[in-house]
N, C-alpha and C positions, 0 to 999 in steps of 0.2 A: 180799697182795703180799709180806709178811713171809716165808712159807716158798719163795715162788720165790727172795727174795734169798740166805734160809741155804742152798736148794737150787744156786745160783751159785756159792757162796763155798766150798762143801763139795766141788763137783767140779773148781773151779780148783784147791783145794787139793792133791787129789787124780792130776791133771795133773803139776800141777809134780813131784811128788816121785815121779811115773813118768819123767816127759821126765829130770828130771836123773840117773837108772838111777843113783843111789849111796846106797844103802839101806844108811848104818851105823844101825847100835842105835837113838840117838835119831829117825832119819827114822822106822824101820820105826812106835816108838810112835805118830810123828805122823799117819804114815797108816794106821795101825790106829783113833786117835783119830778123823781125816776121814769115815774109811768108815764108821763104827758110827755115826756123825751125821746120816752123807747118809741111811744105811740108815731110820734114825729119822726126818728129813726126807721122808724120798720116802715112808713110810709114812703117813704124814700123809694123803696126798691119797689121793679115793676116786673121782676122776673126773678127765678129760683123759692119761689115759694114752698116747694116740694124738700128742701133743705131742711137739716136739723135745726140749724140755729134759727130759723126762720121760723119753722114750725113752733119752737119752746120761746120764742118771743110770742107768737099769734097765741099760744094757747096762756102763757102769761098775761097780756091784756085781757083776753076772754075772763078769765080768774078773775081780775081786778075791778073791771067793769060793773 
């Protein structure tokens, strides 16, 4: 259950600092730091990829990438 919650918490992160579209310096690190987590996160799992959360992580790195 532990990696679904960091898996939550790394793509809220990753939201907010989209929806708010003002990417100074300090945001950009923050959501470079988010995404390299989630990436690390979502790597983690080796089944259920057919999941929602799973999916809106996979197509969030896709995005970011």
């Amino acid at each position: 259950m532990q990696s679904i919650s960091n898996l939550f918490s790394k793509v809220n992160i990753i939201r907010c600092h989209i929806s708010h579209g003002s990417m100074i310096a300090p945001e950009i690190v923050i959501c470079k730091y988010a995404t390299d987590h989630l990436a690390l996160v979502y790597n983690w799992f080796t089944e259920g990829f057919d999941t929602g959360d799973l999916k809106i992580a996979e197509a969030l790195l896709k995005d970011l990438s």
